[in-house]
N, C-alpha and C positions, 0 to 999 in steps of 0.2 A: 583623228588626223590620218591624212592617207600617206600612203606611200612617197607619191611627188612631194608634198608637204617635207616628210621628214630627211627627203634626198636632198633638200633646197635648206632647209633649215642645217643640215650635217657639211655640206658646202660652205655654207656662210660662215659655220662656226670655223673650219677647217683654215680659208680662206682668211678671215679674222687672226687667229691664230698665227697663223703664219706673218703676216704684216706686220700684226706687235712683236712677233720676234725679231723680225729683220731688221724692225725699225728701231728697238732696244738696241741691237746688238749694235749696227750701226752708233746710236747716238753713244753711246758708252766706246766705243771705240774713237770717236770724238772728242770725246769729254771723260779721258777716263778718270784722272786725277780731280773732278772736280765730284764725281759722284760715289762716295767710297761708303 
């Protein structure tokens, strides 16, 4: 694996990452009472 490779792969995971929590944090703030 080269370098680009694993800067693209460590992005995506990073970027990933990030969106499920916002998007967690978001919906549970939503819905907090319905998800306990």
């Amino acid at each position: 694996m080269t370098t680009n490779q694993m800067i693209v792969v460590f992005i995506v995971l990073v970027v990933a990452a990030a969106f499920l929590f916002l998007w967690r944090r978001r919906d549970t703030g939503h819905t907090s009472d319905d998800h306990s």
